[in-house]
C-alpha positions, 0 to 999 in steps of 0.5 A: 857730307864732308868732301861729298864723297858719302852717299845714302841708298835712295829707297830700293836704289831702282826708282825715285818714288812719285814727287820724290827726288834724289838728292845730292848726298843720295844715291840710287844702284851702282849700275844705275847710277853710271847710267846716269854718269854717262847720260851726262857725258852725252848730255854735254857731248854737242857743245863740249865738244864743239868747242875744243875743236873750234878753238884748235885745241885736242878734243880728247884732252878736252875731255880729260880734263872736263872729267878733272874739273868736274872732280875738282869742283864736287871736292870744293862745293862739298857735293852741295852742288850737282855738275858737270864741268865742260869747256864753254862755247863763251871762248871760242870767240876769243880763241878766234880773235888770238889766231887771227892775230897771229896766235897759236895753242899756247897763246890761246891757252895761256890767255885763258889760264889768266881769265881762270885766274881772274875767275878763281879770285873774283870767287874768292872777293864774292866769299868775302863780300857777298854777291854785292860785289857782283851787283856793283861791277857787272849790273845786267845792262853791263853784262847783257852788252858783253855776253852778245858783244862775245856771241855776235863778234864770232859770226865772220868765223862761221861766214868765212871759216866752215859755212863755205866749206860745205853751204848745203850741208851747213844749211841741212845741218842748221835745220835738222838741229833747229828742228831738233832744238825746238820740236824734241822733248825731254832728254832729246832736247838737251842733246840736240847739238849732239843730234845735229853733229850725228845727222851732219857726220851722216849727211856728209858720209853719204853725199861724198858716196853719192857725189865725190869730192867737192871743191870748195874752200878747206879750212879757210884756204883756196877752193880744192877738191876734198872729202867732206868727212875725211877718215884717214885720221881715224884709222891711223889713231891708237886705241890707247893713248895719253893725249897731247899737252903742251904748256901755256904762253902769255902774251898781253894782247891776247890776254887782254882780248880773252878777259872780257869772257870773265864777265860771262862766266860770272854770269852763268855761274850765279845762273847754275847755283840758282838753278839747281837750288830751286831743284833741289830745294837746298839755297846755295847762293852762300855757295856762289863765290866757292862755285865760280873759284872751283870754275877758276881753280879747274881752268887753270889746271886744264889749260896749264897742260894744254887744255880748253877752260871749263864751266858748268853745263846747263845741258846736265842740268836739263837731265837731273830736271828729267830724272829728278836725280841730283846724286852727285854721284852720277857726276863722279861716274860721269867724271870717270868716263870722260876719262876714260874717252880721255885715253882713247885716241881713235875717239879724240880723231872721230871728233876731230873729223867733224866735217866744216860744213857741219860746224857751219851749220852747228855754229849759224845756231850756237853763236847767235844763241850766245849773242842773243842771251845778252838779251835774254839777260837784260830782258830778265833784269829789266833793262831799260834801254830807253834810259840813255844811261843805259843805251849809249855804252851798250850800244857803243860797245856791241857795235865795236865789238860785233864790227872788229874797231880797233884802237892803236896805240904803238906799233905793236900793241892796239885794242879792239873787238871784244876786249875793246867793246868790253872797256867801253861798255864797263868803263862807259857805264860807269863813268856815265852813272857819275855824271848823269842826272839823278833821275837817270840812275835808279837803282838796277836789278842784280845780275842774275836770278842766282843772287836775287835774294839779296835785292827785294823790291816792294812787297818783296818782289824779288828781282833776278836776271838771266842765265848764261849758259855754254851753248846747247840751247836746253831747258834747264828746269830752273827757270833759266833758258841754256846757251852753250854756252 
């Protein structure tokens, strides 16, 4: 297909036949095809867009630039692989960490442009050595301890931040979402996030009519008397506008401290490909290393300007598995509407807006999804934590990234949280494989369903992990559970 830009009409161009797909070098009517591009963009709306806000960054630059990265990776993976870029919930912790720190945007962006950089090579060593690499480095009870070490490390944020904001509606908001996540089907599944935001922005609409103002704590600060949904920037936004941008700053501490999120990504990508290969019918484990370089390559470029770093959705996979439509040409035209959302401010201030005690409410949910998918992981990859090797650096790790233990080393520079429960997980690991008694060191299955093909136990029973994905808690129709992620 060359860049992937070439699409044959699916039949009539209207409907997929019964058991039929459409598949990605297909492609059903123009019109219907940007129904499906914006069905997409709704998809990933919840968690794509909750996470540049949590993380301080400007919401319609997030946008933009979700609609860039998804271009850049259909161009590099050919068209071979459906998806739709968007910023991962995986970072919102470390976002946290770098500000309470004393960092700013810039700070927080150029620590995640040098995590896309890692991930651009890590994709390139995964071309040139084959998914092995992964396996040796990152085995799932590695992985496993770092995704939930990142998810748990973010629960102070909803206590203290956006929970007492608003208790009511934060805990209104966790049950309407809750309910949604697990009683809707289909389509309303994958944007049940999205559902709770509407509901908590509803909710919040009506209690300031009904009661006024509340007092209570604005954004961390001393209780004062404010509105729950405060407007006052939408009406001032233009219609029409260039979002903000500003260029990165690198500072180590805050490298460091992003770094371990690496880990994560690596994970969900070798979830995606093998998600969408099943779909598909169409193996794209030789895929892997291109998918997690183009995840590096479009980071880098968003947060060079300003913007939040992106990877693939597990939310847009649940709509192809709805649709059975997998035309990477819904992807462009989901592309093209991000951008579009992109250059209209009054849509970047409505976000914005959300009110803290919906975040809370949002959040309660979101970040123990991520923590709990560490689980997940060594559920998948049959992680015996019986076994000491095992037990010791995960546990060790989780507790010193969960309770923020730090380590100084001068004045100016310590380690802690999640980049210090990360080196003691990985290096602890590691270094107790090499000492321990052979018994202990049975051969672990690979980090992810996505490389599986690569480690067959007896009788060719295939050996997969689990999916890391950015946070909206959806079912993918490949087999994986969603996050976000």
């Amino acid at each position: 297909m060359g860049l992937g830009v070439g699409w044959t009409l699916h039949g009539d161009g209207r409907t997929p036949a019964p058991g039929a797909v459409v598949r990605p070098d297909e492609r059903l009517s123009w019109p219907r095809t940007a129904g499906l591009g914006a069905q997409h963009v709704v998809a990933m709306f919840g968690a794509s867009f909750v996470a540049p806000v949590l993380m301080g960054l400007d919401p319609n630059l997030a946008i933009m630039m979700s609609g860039v990265a998804t271009a850049i990776f259909l161009l590099a993976t050919r068209g071979r692989i459906p998806s739709y870029l968007g910023c991962s919930l995986a970072f919102v912790g470390v976002a946290a960490a770098i500000r309470a720190g004393g960092g700013d945007s810039a700070v927080v962006t150029g620590a995640v442009f040098v995590v896309g950089g890692v991930l651009f090579l890590a994709g390139l060593a995964v071309r040139r050595f084959g998914a092995r690499v992964i396996h040796t480095a990152m085995p799932p009870v590695v992985t496993g301890a770092v995704v939930m070490l990142i998810g748990f490390n973010l629960a102070p944020v909803t206590a203290s931040t956006y929970w007492p904001q608003d208790q009511w509606t934060a805990l209104a908001t966790m049950l309407f979402t809750g309910m949604a996540v697990v009683c809707l089907r289909g389509f309303w599944s994958r944007i049940a996030i999205f559902l709770g935001l509407l509901f908590g922005y509803a909710l919040s609409w009506v209690l300031d009519l009904v009661f006024g103002k509340i007092h209570s704590p604005a954004g961390g600060t001393a209780a004062v008397d404010h509105w729950r949904l405060d407007l006052s920037g939408v009406g001032e936004a233009d219609w029409i506008g260039l979002p903000s941008f500003h260029a990165p700053a690198f500072e180590w501490s805050a490298i460091l401290i992003a770094l371990p999120v690496v880990i994560a990504l690596i994970a969900e990508n070798a979830g995606h490909i093998k998600a969408v290969g099943e779909m598909t019918g169409d193996p794209l484990d030789d895929e892997l290393g291109t998918a997690i370089a183009a995840d590096g390559a479009a980071s880098m470029l968003s947060t060079a300007v300003g913007g939040p770093p992106n990877t693939t959705y597990s939310e847009n996979i649940g709509v192809m598995a709805a649709t059975r439509v997998y035309s990477t040409a819904a992807y462009w035209a989901a592309a093209c509407f991000a951008l579009l959302f992109g250059l209209c401010p009054k849509f970047g201030a409505v976000v914005a807006a959300i009110p803290g005690g919906v975040l809370g409410g949002i959040t309660v949910i979101l970040y123990g999804m991520i923590g709990l998918l560490g689980a997940q992981i060594w559920i998948t990859g049959r992680v015996d934590l019986r076994n000491p090797l095992n037990l010791v650096p995960a546990a060790a790790g989780i507790i010193i990234g969960i309770g923020g233990v730090t380590l100084r080393f001068t004045d100016s520079f310590e380690l802690g949280g999640i980049a210090l429960g990360t080196i003691v997980v990985i290096t602890g690991y590691h270094t107790l494989r090499y000492f321990a008694p052979a018994h202990m060191k049975r051969e672990e299955p690979l980090l992810d369903g996505g490389t599986s093909a690569y480690d067959e136990g007896p009788a060719g029973d295939v050996r997969g992990g689990g999916d890391v994905r950015d946070g909206g808690g959806s079912r993918d129709g490949g087999g994986s559970q969603g996050t976000g992620d």
